[in-house]
CHARMM-style PDB file with segment names, atoms N, HN, CA, C and O in Angstrom:
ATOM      1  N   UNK     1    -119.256  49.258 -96.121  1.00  0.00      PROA
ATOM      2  CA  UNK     1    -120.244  49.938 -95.320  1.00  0.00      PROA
ATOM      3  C   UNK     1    -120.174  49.411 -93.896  1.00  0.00      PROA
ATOM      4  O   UNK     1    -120.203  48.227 -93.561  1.00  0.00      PROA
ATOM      5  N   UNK     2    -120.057  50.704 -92.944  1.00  0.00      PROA
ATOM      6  HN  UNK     2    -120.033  51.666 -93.216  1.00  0.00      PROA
ATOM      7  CA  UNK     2    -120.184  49.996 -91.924  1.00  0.00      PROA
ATOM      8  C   UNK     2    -121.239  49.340 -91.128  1.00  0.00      PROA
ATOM      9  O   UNK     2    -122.306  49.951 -91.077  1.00  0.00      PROA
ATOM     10  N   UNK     3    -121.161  48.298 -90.540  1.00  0.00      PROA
ATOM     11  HN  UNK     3    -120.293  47.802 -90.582  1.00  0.00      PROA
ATOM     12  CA  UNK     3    -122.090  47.159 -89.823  1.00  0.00      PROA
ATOM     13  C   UNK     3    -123.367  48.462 -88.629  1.00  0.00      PROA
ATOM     14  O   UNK     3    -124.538  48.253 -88.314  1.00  0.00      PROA
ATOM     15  N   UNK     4    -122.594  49.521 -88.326  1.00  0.00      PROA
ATOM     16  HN  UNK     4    -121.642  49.691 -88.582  1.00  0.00      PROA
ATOM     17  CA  UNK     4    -122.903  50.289 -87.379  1.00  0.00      PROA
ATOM     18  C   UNK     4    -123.223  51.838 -87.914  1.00  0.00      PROA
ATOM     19  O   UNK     4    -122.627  52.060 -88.967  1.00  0.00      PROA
ATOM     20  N   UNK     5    -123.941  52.844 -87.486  1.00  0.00      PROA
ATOM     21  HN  UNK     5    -124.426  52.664 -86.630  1.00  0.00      PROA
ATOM     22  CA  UNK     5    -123.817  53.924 -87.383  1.00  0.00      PROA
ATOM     23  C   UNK     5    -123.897  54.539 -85.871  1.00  0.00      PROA
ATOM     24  O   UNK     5    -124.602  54.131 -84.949  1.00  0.00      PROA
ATOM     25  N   UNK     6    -123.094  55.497 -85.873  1.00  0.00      PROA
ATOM     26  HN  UNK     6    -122.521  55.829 -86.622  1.00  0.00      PROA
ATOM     27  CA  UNK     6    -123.193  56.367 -84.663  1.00  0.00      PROA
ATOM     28  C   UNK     6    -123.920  57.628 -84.805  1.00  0.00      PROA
ATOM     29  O   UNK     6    -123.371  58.670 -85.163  1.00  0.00      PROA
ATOM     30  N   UNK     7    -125.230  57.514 -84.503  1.00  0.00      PROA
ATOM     31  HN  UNK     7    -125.675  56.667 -84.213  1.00  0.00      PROA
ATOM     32  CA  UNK     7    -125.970  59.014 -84.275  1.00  0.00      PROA
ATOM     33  C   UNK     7    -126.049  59.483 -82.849  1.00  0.00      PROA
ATOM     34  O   UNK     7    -126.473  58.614 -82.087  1.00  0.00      PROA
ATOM     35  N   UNK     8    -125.756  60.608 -82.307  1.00  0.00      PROA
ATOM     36  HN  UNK     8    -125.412  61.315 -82.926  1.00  0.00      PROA
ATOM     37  CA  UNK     8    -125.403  61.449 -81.181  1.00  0.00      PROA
ATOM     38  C   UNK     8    -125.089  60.342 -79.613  1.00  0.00      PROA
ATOM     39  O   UNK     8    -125.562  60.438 -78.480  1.00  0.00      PROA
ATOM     40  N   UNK     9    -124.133  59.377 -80.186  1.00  0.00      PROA
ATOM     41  HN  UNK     9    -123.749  59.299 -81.106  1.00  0.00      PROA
ATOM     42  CA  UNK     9    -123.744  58.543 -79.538  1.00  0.00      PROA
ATOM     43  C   UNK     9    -124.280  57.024 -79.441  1.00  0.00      PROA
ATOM     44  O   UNK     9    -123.718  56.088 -78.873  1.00  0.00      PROA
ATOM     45  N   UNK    10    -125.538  57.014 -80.152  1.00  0.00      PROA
ATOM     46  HN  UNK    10    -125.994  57.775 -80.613  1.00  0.00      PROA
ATOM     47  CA  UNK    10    -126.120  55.449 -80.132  1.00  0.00      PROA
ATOM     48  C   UNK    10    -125.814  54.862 -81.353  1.00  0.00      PROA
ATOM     49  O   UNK    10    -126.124  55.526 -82.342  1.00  0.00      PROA
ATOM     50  N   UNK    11    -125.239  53.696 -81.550  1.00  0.00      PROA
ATOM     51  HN  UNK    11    -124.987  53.157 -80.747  1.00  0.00      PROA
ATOM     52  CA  UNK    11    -124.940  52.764 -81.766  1.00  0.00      PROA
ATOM     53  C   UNK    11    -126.152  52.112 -82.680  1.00  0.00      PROA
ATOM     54  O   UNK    11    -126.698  51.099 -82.243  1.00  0.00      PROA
ATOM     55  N   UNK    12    -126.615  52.711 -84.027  1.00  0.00      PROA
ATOM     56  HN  UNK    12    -126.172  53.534 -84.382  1.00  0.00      PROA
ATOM     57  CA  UNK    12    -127.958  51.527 -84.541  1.00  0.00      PROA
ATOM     58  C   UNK    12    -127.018  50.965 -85.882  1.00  0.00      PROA
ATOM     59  O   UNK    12    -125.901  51.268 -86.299  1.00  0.00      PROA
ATOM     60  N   UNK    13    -127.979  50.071 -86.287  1.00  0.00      PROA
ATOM     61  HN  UNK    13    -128.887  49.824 -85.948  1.00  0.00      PROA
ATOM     62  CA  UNK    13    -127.742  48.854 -87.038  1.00  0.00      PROA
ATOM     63  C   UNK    13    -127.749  49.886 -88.728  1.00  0.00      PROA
ATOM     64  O   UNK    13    -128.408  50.915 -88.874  1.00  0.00      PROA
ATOM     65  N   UNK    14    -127.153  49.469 -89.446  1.00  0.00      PROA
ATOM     66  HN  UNK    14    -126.617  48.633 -89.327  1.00  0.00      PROA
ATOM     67  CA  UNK    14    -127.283  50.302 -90.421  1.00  0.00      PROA
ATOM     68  C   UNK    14    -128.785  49.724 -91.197  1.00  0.00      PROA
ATOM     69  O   UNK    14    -129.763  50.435 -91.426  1.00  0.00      PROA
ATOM     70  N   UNK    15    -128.723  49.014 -91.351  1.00  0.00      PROA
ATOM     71  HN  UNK    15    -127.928  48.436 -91.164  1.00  0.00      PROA
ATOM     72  CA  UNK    15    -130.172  48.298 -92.203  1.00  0.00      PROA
ATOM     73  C   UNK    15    -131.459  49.163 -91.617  1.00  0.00      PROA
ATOM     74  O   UNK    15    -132.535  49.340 -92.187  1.00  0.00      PROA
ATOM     75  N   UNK    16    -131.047  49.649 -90.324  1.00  0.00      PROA
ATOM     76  HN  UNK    16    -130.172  49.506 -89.861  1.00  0.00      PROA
ATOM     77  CA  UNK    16    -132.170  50.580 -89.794  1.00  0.00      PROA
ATOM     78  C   UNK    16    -132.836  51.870 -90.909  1.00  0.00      PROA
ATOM     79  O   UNK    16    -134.024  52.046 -91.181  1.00  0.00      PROA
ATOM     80  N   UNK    17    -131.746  52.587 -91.367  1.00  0.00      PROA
ATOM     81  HN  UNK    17    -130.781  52.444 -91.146  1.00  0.00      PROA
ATOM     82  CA  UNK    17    -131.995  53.990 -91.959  1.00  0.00      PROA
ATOM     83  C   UNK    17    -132.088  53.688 -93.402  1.00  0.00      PROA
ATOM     84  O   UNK    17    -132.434  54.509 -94.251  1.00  0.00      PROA
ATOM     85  N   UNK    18    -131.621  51.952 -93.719  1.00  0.00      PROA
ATOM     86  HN  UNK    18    -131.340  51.285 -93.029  1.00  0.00      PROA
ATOM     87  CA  UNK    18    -131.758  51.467 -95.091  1.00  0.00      PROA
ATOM     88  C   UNK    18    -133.494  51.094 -95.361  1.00  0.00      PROA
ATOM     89  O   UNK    18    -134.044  50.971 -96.456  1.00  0.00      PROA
ATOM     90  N   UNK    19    -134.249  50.939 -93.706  1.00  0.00      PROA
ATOM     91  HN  UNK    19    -133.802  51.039 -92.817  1.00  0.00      PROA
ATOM     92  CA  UNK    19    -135.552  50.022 -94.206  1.00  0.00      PROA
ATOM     93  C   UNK    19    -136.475  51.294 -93.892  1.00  0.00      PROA
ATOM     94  O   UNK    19    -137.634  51.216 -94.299  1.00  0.00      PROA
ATOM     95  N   UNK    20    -136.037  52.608 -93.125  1.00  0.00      PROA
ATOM     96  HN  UNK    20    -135.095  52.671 -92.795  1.00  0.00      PROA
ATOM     97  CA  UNK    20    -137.295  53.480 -93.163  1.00  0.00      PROA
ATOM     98  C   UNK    20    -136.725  54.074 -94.800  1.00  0.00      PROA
ATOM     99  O   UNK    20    -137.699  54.373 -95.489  1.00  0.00      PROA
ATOM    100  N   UNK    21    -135.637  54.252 -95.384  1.00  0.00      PROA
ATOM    101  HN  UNK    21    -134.845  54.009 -94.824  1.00  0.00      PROA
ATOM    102  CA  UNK    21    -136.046  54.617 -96.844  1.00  0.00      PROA
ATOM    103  C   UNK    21    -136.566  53.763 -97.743  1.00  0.00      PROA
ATOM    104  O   UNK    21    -137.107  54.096 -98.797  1.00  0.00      PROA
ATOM    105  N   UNK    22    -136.408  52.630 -97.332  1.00  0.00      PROA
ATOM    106  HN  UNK    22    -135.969  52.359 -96.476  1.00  0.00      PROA
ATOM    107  CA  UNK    22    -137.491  51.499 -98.297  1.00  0.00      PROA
ATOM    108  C   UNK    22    -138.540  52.099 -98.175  1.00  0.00      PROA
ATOM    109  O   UNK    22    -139.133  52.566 -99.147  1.00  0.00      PROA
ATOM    110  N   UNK    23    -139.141  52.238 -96.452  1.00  0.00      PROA
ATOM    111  HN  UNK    23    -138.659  51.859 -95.662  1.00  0.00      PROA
ATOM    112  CA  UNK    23    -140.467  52.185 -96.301  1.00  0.00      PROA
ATOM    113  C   UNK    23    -141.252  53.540 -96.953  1.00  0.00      PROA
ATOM    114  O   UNK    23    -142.442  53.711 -97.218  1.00  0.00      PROA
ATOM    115  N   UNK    24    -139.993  54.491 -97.109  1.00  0.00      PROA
ATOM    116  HN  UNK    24    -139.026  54.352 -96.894  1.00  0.00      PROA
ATOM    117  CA  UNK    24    -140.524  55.811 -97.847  1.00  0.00      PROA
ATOM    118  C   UNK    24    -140.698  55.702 -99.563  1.00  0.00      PROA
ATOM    119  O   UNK    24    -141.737  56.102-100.088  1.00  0.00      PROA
ATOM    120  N   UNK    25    -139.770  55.220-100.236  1.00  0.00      PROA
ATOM    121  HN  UNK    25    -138.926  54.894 -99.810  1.00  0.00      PROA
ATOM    122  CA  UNK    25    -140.253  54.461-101.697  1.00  0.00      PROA
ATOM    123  C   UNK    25    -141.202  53.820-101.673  1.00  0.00      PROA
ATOM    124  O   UNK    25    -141.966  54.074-102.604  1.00  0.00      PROA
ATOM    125  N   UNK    26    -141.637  52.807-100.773  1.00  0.00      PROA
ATOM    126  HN  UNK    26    -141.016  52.601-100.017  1.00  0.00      PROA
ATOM    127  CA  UNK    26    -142.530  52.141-100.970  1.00  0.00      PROA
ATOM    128  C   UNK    26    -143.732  52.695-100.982  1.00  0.00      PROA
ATOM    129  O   UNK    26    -144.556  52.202-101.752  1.00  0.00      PROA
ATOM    130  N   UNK    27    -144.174  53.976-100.045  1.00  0.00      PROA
ATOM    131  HN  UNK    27    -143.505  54.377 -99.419  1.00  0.00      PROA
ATOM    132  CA  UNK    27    -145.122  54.811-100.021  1.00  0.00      PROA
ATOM    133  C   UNK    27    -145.223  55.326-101.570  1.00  0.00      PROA
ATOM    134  O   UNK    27    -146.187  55.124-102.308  1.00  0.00      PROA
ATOM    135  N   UNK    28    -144.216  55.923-101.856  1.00  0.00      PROA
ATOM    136  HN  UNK    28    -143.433  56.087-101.257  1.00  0.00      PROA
ATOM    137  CA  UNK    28    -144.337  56.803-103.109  1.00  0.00      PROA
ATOM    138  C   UNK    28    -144.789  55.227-104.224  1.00  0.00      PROA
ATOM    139  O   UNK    28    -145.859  54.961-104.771  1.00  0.00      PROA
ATOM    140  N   UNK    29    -143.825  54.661-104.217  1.00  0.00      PROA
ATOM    141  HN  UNK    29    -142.956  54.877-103.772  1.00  0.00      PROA
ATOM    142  CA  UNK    29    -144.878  53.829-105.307  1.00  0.00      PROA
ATOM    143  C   UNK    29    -146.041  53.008-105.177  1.00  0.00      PROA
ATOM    144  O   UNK    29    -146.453  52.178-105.988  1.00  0.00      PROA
ATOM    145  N   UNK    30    -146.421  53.257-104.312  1.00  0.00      PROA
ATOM    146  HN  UNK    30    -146.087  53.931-103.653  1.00  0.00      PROA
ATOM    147  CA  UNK    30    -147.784  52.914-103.323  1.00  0.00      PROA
ATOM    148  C   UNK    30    -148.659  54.106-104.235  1.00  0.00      PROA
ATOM    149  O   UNK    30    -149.222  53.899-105.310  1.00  0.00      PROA
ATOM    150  N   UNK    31    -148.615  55.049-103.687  1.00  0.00      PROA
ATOM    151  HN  UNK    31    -148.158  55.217-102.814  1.00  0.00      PROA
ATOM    152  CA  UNK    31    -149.028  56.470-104.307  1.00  0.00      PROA
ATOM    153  C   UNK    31    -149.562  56.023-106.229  1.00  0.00      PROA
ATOM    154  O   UNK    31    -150.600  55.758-106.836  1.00  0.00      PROA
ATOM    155  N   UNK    32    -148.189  56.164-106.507  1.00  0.00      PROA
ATOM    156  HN  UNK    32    -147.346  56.378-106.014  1.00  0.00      PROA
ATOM    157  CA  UNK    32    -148.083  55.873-108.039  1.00  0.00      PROA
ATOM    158  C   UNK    32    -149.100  54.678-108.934  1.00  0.00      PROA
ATOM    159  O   UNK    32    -149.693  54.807-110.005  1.00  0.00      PROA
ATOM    160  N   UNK    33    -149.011  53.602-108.072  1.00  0.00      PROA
ATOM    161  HN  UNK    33    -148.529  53.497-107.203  1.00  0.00      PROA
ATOM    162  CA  UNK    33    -149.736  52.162-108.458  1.00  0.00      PROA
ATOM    163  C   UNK    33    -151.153  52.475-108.466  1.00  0.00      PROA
ATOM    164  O   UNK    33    -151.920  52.183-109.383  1.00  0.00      PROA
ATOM    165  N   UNK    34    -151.477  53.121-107.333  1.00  0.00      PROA
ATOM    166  HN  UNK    34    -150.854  53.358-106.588  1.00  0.00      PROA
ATOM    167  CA  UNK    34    -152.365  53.454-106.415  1.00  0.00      PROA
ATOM    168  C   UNK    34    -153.385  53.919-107.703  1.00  0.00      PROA
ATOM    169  O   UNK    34    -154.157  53.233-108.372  1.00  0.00      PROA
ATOM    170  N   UNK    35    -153.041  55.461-107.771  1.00  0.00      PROA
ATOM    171  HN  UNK    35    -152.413  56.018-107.227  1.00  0.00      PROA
ATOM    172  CA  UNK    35    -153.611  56.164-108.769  1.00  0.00      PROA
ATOM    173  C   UNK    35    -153.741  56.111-110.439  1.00  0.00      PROA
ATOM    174  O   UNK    35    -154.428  56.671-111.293  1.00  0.00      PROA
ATOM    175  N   UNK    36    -152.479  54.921-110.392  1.00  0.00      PROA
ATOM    176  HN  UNK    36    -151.921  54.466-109.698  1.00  0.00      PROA
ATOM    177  CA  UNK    36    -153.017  54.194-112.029  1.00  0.00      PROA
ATOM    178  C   UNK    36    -153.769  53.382-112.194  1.00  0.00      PROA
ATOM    179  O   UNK    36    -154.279  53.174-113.295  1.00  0.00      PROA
ATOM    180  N   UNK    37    -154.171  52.365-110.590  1.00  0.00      PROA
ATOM    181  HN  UNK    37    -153.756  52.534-109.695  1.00  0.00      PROA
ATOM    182  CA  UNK    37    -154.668  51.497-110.780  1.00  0.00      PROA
ATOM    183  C   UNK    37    -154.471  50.353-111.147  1.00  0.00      PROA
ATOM    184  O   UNK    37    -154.959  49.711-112.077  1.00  0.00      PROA
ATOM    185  N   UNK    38    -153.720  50.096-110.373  1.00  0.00      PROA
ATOM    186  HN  UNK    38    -153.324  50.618-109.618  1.00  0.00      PROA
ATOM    187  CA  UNK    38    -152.856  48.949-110.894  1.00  0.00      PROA
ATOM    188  C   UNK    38    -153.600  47.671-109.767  1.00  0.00      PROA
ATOM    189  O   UNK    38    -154.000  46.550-110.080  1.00  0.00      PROA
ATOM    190  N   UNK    39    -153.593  48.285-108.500  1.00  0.00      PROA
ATOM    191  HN  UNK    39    -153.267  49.195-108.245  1.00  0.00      PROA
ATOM    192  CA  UNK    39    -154.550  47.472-107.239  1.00  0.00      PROA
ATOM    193  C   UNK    39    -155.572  47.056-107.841  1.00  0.00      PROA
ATOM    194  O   UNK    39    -155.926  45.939-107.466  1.00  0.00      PROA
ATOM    195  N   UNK    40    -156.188  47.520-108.632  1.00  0.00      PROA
ATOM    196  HN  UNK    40    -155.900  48.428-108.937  1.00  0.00      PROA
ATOM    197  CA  UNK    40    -157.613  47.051-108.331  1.00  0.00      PROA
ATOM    198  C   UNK    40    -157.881  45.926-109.632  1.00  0.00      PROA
ATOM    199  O   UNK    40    -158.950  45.591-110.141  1.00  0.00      PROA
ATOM    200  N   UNK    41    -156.841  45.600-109.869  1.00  0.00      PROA
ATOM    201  HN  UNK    41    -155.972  45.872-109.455  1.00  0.00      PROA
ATOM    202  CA  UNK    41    -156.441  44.215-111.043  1.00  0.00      PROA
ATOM    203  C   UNK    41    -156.084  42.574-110.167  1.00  0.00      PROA
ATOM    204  O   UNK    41    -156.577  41.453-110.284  1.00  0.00      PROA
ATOM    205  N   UNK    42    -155.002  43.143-109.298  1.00  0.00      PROA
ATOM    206  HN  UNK    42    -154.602  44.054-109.202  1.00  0.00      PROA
ATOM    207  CA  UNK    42    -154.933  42.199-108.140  1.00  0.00      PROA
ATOM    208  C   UNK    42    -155.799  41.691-107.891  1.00  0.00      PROA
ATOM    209  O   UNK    42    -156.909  42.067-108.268  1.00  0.00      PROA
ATOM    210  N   UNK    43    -155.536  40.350-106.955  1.00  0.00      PROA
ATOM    211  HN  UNK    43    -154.635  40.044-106.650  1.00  0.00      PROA
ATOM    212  CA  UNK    43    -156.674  39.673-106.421  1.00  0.00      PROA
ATOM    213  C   UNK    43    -156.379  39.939-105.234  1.00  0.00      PROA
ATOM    214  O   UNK    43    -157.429  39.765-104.615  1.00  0.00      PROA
ATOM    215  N   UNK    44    -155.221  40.408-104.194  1.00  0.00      PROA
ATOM    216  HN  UNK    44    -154.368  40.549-104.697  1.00  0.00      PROA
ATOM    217  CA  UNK    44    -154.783  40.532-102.851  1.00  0.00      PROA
ATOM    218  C   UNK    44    -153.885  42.061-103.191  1.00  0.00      PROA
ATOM    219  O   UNK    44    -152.765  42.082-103.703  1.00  0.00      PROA
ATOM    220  N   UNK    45    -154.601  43.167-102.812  1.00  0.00      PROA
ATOM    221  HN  UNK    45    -155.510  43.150-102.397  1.00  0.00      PROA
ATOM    222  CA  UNK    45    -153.647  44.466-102.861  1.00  0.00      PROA
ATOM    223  C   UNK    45    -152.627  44.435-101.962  1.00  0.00      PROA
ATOM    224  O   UNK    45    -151.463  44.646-102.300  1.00  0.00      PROA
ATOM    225  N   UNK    46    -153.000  44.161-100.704  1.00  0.00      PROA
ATOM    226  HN  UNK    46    -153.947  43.989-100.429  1.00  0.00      PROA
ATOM    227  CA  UNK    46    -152.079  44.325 -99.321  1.00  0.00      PROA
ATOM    228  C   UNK    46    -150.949  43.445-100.293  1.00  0.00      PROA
ATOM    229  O   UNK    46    -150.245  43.978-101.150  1.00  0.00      PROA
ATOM    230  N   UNK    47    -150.944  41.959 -99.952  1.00  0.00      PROA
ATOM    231  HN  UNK    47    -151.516  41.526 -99.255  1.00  0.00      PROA
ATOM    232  CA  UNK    47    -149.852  40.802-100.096  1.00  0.00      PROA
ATOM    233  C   UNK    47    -148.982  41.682-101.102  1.00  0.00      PROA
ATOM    234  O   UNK    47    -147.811  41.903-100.793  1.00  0.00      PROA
ATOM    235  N   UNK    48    -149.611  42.308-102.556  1.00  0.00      PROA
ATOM    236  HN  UNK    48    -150.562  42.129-102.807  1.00  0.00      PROA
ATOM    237  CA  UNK    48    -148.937  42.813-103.577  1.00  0.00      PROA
ATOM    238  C   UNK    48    -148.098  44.233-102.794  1.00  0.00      PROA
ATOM    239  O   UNK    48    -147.127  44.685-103.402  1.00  0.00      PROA
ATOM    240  N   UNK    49    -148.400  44.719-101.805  1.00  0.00      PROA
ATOM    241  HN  UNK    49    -149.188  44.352-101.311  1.00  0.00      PROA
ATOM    242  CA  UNK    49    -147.762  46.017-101.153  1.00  0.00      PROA
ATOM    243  C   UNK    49    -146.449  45.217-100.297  1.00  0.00      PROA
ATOM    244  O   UNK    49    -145.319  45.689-100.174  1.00  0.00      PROA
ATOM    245  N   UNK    50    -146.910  43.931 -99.768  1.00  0.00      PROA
ATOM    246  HN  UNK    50    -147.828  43.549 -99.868  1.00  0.00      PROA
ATOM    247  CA  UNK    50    -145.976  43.407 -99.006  1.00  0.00      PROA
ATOM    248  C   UNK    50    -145.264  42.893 -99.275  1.00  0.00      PROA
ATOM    249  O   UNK    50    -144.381  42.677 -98.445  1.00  0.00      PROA
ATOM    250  N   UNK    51    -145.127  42.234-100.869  1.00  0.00      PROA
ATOM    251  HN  UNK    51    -145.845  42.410-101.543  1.00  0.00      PROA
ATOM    252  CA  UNK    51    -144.205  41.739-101.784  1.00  0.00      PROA
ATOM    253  C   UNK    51    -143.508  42.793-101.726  1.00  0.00      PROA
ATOM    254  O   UNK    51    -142.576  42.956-100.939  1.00  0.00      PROA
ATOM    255  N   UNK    52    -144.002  43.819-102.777  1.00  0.00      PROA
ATOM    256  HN  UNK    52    -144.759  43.686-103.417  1.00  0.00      PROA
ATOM    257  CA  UNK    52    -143.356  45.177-103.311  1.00  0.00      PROA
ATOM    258  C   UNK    52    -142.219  45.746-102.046  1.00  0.00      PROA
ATOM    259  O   UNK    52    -141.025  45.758-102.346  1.00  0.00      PROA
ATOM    260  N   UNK    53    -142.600  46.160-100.788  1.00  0.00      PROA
ATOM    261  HN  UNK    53    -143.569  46.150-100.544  1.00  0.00      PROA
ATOM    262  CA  UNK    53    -141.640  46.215-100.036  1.00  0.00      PROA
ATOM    263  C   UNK    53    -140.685  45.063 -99.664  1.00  0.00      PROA
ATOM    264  O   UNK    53    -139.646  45.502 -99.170  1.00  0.00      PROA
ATOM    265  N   UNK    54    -140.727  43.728 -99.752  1.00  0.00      PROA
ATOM    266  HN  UNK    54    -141.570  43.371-100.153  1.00  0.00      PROA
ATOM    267  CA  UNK    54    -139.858  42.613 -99.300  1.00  0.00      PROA
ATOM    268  C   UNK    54    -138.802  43.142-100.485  1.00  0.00      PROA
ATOM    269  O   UNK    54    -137.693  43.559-100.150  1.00  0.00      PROA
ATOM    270  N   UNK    55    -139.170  43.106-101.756  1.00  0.00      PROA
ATOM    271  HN  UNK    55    -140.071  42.768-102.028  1.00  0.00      PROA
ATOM    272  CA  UNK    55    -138.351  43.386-103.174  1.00  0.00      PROA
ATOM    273  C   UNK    55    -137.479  44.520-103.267  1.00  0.00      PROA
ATOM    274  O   UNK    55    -136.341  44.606-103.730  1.00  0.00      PROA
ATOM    275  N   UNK    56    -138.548  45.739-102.512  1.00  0.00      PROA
ATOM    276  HN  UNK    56    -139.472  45.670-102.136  1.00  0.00      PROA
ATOM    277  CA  UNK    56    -137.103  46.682-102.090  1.00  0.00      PROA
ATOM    278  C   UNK    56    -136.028  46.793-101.027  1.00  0.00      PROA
ATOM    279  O   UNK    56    -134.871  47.194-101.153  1.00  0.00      PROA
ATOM    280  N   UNK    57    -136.588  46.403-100.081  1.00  0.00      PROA
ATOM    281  HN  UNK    57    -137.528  46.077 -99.979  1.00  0.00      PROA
ATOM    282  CA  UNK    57    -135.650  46.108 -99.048  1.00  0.00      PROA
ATOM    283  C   UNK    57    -134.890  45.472 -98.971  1.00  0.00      PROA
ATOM    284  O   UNK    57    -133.873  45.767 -98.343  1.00  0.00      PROA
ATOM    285  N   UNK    58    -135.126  43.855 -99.825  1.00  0.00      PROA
ATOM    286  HN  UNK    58    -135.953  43.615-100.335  1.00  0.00      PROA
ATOM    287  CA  UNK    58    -133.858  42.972-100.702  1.00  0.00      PROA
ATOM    288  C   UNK    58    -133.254  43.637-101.058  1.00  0.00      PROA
ATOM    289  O   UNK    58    -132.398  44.196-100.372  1.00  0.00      PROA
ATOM    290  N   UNK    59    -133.478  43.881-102.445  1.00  0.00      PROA
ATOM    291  HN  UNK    59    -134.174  43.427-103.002  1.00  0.00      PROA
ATOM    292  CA  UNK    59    -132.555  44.605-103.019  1.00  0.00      PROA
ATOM    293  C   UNK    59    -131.709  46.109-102.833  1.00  0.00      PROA
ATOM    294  O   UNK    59    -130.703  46.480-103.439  1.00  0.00      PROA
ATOM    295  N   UNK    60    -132.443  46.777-101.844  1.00  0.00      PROA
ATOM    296  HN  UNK    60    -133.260  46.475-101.352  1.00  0.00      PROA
ATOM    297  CA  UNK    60    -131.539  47.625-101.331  1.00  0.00      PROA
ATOM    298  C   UNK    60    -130.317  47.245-100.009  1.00  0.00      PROA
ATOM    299  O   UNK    60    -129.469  48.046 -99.615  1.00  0.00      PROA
ATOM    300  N   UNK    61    -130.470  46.114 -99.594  1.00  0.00      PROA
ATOM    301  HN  UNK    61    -131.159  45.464 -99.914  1.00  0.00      PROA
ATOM    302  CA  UNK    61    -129.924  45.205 -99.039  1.00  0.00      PROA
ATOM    303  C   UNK    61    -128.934  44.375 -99.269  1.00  0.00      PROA
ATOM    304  O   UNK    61    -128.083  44.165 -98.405  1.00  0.00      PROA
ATOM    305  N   UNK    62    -128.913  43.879-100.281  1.00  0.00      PROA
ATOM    306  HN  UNK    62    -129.604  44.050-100.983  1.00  0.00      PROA
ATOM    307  CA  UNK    62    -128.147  43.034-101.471  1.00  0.00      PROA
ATOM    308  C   UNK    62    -127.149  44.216-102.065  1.00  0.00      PROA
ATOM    309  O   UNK    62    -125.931  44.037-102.033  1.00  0.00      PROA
ATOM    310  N   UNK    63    -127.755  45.517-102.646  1.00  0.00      PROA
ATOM    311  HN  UNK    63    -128.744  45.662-102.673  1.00  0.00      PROA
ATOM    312  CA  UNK    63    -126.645  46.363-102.913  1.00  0.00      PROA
ATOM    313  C   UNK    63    -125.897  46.932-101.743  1.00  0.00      PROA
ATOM    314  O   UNK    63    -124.673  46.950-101.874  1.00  0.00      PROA
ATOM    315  N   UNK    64    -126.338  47.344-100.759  1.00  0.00      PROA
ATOM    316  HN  UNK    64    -127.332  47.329-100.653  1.00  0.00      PROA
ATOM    317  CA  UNK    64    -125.559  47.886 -99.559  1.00  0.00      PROA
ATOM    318  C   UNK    64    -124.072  47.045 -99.005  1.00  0.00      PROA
ATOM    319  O   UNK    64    -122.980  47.392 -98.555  1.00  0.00      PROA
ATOM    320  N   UNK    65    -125.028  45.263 -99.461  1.00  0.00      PROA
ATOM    321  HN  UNK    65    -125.915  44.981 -99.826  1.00  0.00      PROA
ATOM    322  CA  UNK    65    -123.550  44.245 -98.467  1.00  0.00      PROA
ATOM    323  C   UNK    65    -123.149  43.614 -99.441  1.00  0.00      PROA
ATOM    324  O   UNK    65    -122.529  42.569 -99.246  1.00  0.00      PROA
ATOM    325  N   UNK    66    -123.445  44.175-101.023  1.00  0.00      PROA
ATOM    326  HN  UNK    66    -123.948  45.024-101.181  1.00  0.00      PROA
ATOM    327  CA  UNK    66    -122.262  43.282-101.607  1.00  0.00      PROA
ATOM    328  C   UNK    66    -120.721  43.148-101.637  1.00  0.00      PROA
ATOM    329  OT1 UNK    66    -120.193  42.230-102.266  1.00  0.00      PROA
TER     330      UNK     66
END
């Protein structure tokens, strides 16, 4: 994978278009948790949202540069 993408001549980082689709999974299972109720078991919802995205973005990260 390359280190770079070229969109209509600029030069971004690839991890860029890797962390707004994290940030779009993360919504949807935001959504999902959300409405089962899974938050309101937690003792810290946010921290548990901010884990949950660190975990995808790892790991979509980890698969991209292995």
């Amino acid at each position: 994978m390359p280190r770079e993408l070229s969109i209509v001549g600029i030069l971004i980082p690839t991890i860029l278009p890797v962390f707004l689709g994290c940030l779009l999974l993360q919504g949807v299972l935001d959504r999902v948790l959300t409405h089962a109720g899974v938050y309101r078991r937690l003792w810290h919802p946010a921290l548990a949202r901010l884990c949950l995205l660190v975990c995808i973005v790892g790991g979509a990260t980890a698969w991209l540069y292995r």
